[in-house]
C-alpha positions in Angstrom: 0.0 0.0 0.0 1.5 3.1 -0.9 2.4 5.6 1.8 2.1 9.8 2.1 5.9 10.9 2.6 7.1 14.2 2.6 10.0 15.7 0.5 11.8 19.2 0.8 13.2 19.9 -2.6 15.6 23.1 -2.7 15.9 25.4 -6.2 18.1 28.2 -5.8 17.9 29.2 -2.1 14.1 28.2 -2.4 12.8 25.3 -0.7 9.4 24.0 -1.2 8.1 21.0 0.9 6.1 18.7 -1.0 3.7 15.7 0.5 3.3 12.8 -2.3 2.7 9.2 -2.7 5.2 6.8 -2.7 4.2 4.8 -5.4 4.1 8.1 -7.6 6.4 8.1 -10.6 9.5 10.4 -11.4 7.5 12.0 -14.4 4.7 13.2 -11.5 7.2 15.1 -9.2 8.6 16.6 -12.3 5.6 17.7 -13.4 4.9 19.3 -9.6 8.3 20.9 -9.7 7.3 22.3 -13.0 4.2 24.2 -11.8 6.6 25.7 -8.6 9.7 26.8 -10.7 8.8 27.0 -14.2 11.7 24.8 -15.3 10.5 21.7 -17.9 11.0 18.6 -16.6 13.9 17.7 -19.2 15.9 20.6 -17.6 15.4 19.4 -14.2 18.3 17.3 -12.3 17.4 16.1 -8.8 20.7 15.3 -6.5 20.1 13.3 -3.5 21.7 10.8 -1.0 21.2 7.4 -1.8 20.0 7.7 -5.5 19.2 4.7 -7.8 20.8 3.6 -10.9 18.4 4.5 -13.9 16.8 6.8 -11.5 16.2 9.1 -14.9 13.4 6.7 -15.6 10.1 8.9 -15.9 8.2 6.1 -14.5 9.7 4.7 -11.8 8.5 5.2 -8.8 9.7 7.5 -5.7 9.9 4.8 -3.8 12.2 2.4 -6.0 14.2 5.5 -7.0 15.2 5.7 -3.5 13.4 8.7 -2.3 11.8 8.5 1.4 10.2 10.0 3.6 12.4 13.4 4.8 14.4 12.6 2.0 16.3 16.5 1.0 16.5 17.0 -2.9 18.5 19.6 -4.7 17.3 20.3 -8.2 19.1 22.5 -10.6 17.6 23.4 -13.9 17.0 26.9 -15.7 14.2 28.1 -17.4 12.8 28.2 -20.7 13.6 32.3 -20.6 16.9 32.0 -19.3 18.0 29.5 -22.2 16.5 32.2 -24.3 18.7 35.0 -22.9 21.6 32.8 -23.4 20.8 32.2 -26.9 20.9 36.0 -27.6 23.0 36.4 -26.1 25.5 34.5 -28.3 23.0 35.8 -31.2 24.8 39.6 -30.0 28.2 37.8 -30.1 28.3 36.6 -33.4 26.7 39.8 -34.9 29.6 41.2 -33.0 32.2 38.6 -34.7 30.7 39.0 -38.1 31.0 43.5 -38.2 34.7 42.9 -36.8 35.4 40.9 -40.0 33.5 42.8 -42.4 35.6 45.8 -40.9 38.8 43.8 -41.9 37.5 43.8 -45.4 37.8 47.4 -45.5 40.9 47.9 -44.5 43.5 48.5 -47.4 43.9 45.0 -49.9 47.2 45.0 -48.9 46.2 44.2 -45.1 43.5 41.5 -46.3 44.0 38.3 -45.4 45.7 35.3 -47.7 45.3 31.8 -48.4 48.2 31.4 -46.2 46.2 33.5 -43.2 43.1 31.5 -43.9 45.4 28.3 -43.3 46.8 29.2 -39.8 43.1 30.5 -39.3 42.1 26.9 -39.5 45.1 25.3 -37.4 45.5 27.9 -34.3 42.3 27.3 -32.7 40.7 25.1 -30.6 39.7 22.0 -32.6 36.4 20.5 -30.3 34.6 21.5 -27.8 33.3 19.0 -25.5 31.0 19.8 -22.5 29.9 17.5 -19.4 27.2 15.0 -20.6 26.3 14.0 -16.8 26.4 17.8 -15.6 22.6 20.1 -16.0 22.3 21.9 -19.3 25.3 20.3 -21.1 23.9 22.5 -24.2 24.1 25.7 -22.0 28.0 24.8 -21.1 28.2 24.3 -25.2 27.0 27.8 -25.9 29.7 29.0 -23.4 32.4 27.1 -24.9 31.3 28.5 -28.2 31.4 31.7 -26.9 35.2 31.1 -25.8 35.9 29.8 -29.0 34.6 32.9 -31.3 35.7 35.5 -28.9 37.5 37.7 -31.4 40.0 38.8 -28.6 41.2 35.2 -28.0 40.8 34.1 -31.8 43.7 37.1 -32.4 45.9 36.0 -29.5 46.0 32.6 -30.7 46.9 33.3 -34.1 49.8 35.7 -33.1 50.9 33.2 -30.5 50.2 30.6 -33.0 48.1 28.6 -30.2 46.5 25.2 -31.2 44.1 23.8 -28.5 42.7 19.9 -28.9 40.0 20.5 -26.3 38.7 22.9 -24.6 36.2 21.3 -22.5 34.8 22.2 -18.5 35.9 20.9 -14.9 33.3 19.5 -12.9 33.2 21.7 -10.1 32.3 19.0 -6.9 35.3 16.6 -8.5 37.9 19.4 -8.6 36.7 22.0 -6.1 40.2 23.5 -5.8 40.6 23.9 -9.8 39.8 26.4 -12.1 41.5 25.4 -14.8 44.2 23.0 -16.3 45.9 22.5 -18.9 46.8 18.5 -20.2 50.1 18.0 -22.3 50.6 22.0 -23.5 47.6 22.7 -25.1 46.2 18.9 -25.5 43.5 19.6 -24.1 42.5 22.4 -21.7 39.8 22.2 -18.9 38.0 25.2 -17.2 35.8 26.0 -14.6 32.1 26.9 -16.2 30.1 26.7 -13.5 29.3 27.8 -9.8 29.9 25.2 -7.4 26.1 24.0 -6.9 25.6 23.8 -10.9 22.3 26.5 -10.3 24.2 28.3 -13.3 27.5 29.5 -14.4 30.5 32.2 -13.9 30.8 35.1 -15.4 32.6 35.2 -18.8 35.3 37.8 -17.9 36.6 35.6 -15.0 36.1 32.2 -17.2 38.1 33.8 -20.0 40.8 35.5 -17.9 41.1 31.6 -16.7 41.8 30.7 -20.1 44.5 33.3 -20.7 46.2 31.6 -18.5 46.0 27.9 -19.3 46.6 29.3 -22.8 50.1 30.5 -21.3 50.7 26.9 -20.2 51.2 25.8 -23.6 54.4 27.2 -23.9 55.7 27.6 -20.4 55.0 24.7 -17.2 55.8 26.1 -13.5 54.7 29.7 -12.8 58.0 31.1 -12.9 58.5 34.5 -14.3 58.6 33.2 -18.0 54.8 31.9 -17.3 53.9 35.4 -15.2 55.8 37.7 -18.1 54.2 35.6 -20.9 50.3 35.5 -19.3 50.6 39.1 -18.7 50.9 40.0 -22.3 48.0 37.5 -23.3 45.9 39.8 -20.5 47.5 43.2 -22.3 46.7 42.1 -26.0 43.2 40.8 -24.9 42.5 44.1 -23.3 43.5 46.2 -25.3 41.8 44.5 -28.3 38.9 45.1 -26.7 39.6 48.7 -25.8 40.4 49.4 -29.7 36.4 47.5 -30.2 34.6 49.8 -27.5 36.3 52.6 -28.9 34.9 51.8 -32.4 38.9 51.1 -33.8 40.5 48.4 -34.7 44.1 48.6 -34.4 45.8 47.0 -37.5 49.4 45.0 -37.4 50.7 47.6 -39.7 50.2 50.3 -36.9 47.4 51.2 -39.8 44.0 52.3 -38.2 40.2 51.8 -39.7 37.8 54.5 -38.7 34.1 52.8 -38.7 31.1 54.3 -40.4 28.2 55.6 -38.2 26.1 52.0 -38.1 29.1 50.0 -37.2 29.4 52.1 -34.2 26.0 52.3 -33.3 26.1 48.1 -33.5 29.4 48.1 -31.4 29.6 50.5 -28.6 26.7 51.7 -25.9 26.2 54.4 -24.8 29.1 56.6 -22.2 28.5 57.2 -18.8 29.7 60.8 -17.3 32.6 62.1 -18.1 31.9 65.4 -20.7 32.7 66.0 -24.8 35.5 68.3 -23.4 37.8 66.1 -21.3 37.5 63.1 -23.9 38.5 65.4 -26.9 41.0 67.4 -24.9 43.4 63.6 -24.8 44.0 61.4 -28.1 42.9 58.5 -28.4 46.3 56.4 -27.6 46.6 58.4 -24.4 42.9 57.5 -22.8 43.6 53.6 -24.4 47.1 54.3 -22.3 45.7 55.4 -19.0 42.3 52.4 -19.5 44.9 49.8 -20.4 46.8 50.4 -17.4 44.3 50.0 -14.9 43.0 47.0 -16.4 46.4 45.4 -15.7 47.2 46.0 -12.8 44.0 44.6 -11.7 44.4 42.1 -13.7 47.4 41.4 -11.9 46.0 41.0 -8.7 43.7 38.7 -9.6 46.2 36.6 -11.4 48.2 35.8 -7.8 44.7 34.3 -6.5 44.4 32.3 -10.0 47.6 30.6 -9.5 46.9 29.0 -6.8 43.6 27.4 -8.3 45.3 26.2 -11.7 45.9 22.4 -11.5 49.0 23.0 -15.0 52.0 23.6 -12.3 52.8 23.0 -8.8 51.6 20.1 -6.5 47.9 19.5 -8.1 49.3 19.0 -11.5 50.0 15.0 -10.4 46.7 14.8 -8.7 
């Protein structure tokens, strides 16, 4: 005879208590947990002691999927909105990607690119990209590993560093708590931390890609001796001030060569400013404000880099672990 038990089943910081059969099936609590958070049952992943085998059967029951009475659940899972956000955002991203290369169709033919261009194009990259299967919203990790991939600051730095990457895949956060990031065999393949530690969602991009600046360094240099700091510190530089040339609505050429955009490629590039007046931005060029920007950026970025270190598994004791 089935029995009435009583589950608490937390969703980011909320926790609802629920009172259900116990001969109920999996597909029924989904569909509960459904009407409370608004995230679709195949988004949902339940984490709990003592869970079954093939306990991502729809219809087994509570009960033979080990669930009891008192029995604490943690379910992760976004919504149908939030997966839309995500996929504009990366909709903005390559809109971005695609005016930064017709940009470098304007530029002078003798600054186009060449077959021989379009060849290390195709080898300085990172050849897959592999997320989690087992972790929540493996498509969700995809979209950021895409988003690594196609980032037009770390596209440039690998050709100029001539960087090839196997894999770039993710590091499950509860197996490698102390990691965020490492690097197998220079460059073989390179794992980062994606997501927060209770897999509700993920980091934020600037910290994730900063991350892979640094396992990117790894590929030529092991230990973090000052070859490693010297050499991560210009990936930082190059990526910043790529990206300082972009907001400005420039793009810095190799030549030393610069391509002033038209009116709708700024408008599609840059928001808008806040404070500051016409007058003070006129009264300094353009390489001076990029100067003063660029500087602060690194030695921020510096500070942060001491508290990477000691969470990249590449060099030092957890690189046998």
């Amino acid at each position: 005879m089935a029995e009435l038990i009583s589950l608490v089943v937390s969703h980011r910081g909320i926790q609802h208590r629920l009172s259900v059969l116990s001969d109920s099936t999996l597909a029924d609590l989904h569909a509960t947990l459904e009407d409370l958070t608004t995230v679709p049952p195949h988004l949902q992943k339940l984490l709990y002691k003592n869970s079954i085998k093939g306990s991502h059967d729809s219809q087994m029951t509570l009960q033979a999927a080990g669930l009891k009475e008192g029995t604490k659940i943690q379910m992760v899972g976004s919504t149908l909105q939030e997966l839309d956000g995500l996929q504009v955002k990366e909709a903005e991203e390559r809109k971005r990607d695609r005016i930064l290369r017709e940009r470098a169709l304007k530029a002078p033919v003798k600054l186009r690119s060449t077959g021989k261009a379009t060849t290390s194009d195709h080898q300085y990259r990172f050849h897959e990209l592999i997320p989690l299967p087992n972790l929540p919203n493996p498509d969700s990790a995809l979209t950021v590993l895409r988003r690594l991939s196609n980032d037009s600051a770390i596209r440039q730095v690998m050709q100029v560093h001539k960087f090839s990457v196997g894999v770039l895949t993710e590091l499950d956060p509860r197996e490698r708590p102390d990691l965020l990031g490492l690097n197998t065999n220079q460059g073989q393949e390179i794992k980062l931390r994606l997501r927060t530690d209770s897999y509700d969602g993920f980091r934020v991009y600037s910290e994730v890609r900063r991350t892979l600046c640094h396992e990117l360094a790894h590929n030529v240099w092991g230990p973090h001796d000052n070859n490693f700091k010297e050499l991560n510190s210009q990936l930082n530089r190059e990526v910043a001030e790529f990206e300082r040339a972009a907001s400005e609505g420039t793009h810095r050429l190799h030549s030393g060569d610069m391509y002033e955009p038209d009116a709708l490629e700024n408008e599609a590039l840059t928001s808008h400013v806040l404070g500051g007046s016409s007058r003070s931005q006129n009264s300094d060029s353009v390489d001076e404000r990029r100067r003063r920007m660029l500087e602060a950026a690194m030695n921020r970025l510096q500070k942060e880099e001491e508290e990477l270190e000691n969470s990249c598994g590449t060099a030092g004791p957890a690189e046998t672990a």
